[in-house]
Residue, then its C-alpha position, 0 to 999 in steps of 0.5 A: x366338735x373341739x378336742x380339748x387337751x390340757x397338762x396342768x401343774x401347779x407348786x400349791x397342788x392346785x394345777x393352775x398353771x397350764x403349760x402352753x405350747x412351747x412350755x416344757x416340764x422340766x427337772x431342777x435343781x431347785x423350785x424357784x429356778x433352773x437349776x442343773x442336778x446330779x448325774x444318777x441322782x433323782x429330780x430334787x424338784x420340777x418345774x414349768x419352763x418356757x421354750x429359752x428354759x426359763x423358769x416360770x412356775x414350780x410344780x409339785x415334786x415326786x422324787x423317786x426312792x425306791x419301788x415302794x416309797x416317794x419323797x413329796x417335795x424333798x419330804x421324808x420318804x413315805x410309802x407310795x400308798x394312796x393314805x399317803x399320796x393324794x392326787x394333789x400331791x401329783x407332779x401333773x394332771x392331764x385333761x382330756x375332753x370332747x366339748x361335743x359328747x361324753x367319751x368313755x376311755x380305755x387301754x391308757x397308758x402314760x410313757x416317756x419316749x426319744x421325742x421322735x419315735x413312739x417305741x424308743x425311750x429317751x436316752x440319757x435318762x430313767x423315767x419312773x411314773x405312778x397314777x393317782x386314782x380317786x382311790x388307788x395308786x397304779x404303778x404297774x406297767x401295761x401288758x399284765x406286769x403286776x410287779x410295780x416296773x412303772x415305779x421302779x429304778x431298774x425298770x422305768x416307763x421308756x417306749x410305748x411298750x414300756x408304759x405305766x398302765x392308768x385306770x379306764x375311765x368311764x363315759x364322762x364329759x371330761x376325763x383327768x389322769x393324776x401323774x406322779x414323775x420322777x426323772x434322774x439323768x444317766x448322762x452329763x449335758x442338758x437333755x431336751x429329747x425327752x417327751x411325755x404322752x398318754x394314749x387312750x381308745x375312745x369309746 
């Protein structure tokens, strides 16, 4: 039995780059480079980085708007709403798989956190995530929050106690999550401390 875990993206939408080890998802200025941005302003673009920060490949880009709109790819912002946003447009897909069985998944939940401690959010940053389902778009976070706080500037996704709440998934041999990201620093400097998870039970 192997588990298999894999975080996608890909500028063409197709995921087809797959971020290794010490691979990072970065938030630039541009989609060709690393380029710095704006305190208080909303990633202009991401990208996929190696451990030295260079670049090497851009992703799709979900800037954040407002709790009822996204900018896809420095588009003018459309509503957040599945006739508008497909799970290509998604900043990354994240796969999950036991080769050996098919798993059923429940209680997900995508989150950002301090790299360190599961509870604590990243500092120097908001965080701001949807999930694309094959018909849906879930920006709701866990606990029974039905206002939208996962994609919403005053409230975010920081600690597992804070985290955008993603669909159940039924017995499958592989399962994906669709992840729309948008990121904006609240502090001048570079900021590595910031790491992205998704739990699930297995079943």
């Amino acid at each position: 039995m192997a588990i298999v875990t894999a975080w996608k993206y890909g500028a063409d939408g197709l995921f087809g780059m797959t971020l290794g080890e010490s691979d990072r998802l970065a938030f630039s200025g541009a989609a060709d480079n690393m380029v710095p941005f704006s305190v208080d302003a909303w990633n202009p673009a991401t990208v996929g980085v190696n451990s030295s920060l260079y670049w090497i490949e851009g992703a799709r880009n979900c800037r954040y708007v407002s709790p009822a709109q996204v900018s896809l790819q420095e588009a003018a912002a459309v509503t957040l709403a599945p006739e508008n946003v497909s799970q290509a447009d998604c900043t990354v897909k994240v796969e999950w798989k036991d080769d050996a069985v098919n798993t059923a998944l429940s209680n997900c939940r995508f989150y950002a956190f301090d790299g360190v401690t599961a509870t604590e959010p990243p500092a120097g940053c908001k965080v701001a995530a949807f999930e694309r389902t094959a018909s849906a778009i879930r920006k709701n976070r866990i606990g029974g929050d039905t206002s939208g706080k996962a994609w919403d500037a005053a409230y975010g996704i920081g600690g597992n106690a804070a985290a955008l709440s993603l669909a159940d998934q039924a017995s499958s041999a592989e399962h994906a999550f669709y992840l729309g990201i948008s990121l904006k620093p609240t502090t001048y400097g570079q900021n590595s401390g910031v790491k992205f998870r998704v739990e699930f039970d297995v079943s």
